[in-house]
Phi, psi and omega in degrees: 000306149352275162327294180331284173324286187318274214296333151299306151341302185307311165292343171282308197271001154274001180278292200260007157272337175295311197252076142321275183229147173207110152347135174193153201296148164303328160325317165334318246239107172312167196287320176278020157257321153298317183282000184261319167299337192293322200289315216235022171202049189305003210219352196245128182255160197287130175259295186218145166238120187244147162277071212271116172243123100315085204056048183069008178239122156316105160226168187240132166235126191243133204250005214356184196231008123281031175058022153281108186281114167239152164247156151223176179245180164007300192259349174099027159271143195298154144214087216103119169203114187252109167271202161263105197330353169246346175272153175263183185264159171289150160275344161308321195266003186263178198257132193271009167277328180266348175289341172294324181292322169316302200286327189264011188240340179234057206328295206287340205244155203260178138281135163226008176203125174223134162211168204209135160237208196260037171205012156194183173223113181225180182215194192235151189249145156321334160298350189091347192274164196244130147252178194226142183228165183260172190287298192273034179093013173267137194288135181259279177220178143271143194253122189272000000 
């Protein structure tokens, strides 16, 4: 019985360490991941959507055909998104106290990277520098 248990098991991680990450159709992409690139990224088409499991948990990284890399989870919310360091971000997709704070404190410099887990957000500016906010928009530090 032992044995049994063991070769089952054995067989759960190999079953799902094979579906990690897998290529997948844009159909794939939960809905509120469509409807969040259509608003806020209108002009930009879907390249690759690779799907990722992880500890029993599901995400979509989604690539665009201006090389904006987005993440979502599961349910299609965004909590990640990375251009290339000369594109700015849409001012839609940032949270608006820090895109306020971006503006009044760092007049000349852009946003290119925002990503938010589960006890801050943080994001990177065109000049390199990263500062980190708390989930509701309060300026925390700059992160070096």
């Amino acid at each position: 019985m032992k044995k049994l248990a063991s070769l089952l098991a054995f067989l759960l991680f190999v079953v799902t360490a094979c579906d990690k990450e897998k290529v997948v159709d844009e159909a794939d992409l939960p809905v509120n991941a469509k409807d969040y690139i259509e608003a806020h990224f209108p002009t930009a088409r879907i390249s690759q959507v690779v799907r990722d499991r992880d500890d029993l948990e599901t995400s979509y990284d989604v690539i665009l055909d201006n090389q904006v890399k987005l993440e979502f989870d599961k349910k299609g919310d965004c909590y990640s998104i990375e251009s290339r360091r000369t594109e700015k971000l849409p001012d839609t997709v940032i949270p608006l106290k820090v895109l306020e704070y971006v503006q009044q404190n760092y007049p000349d410099a852009f946003i290119t990277d925002w990503e938010k887990d589960r006890t801050d957000q943080e994001i990177r500016l065109s000049n390199n520098k990263e500062l980190v906010f708390n989930l509701a928009g309060t300026f925390l530090r700059i992160d070096d």
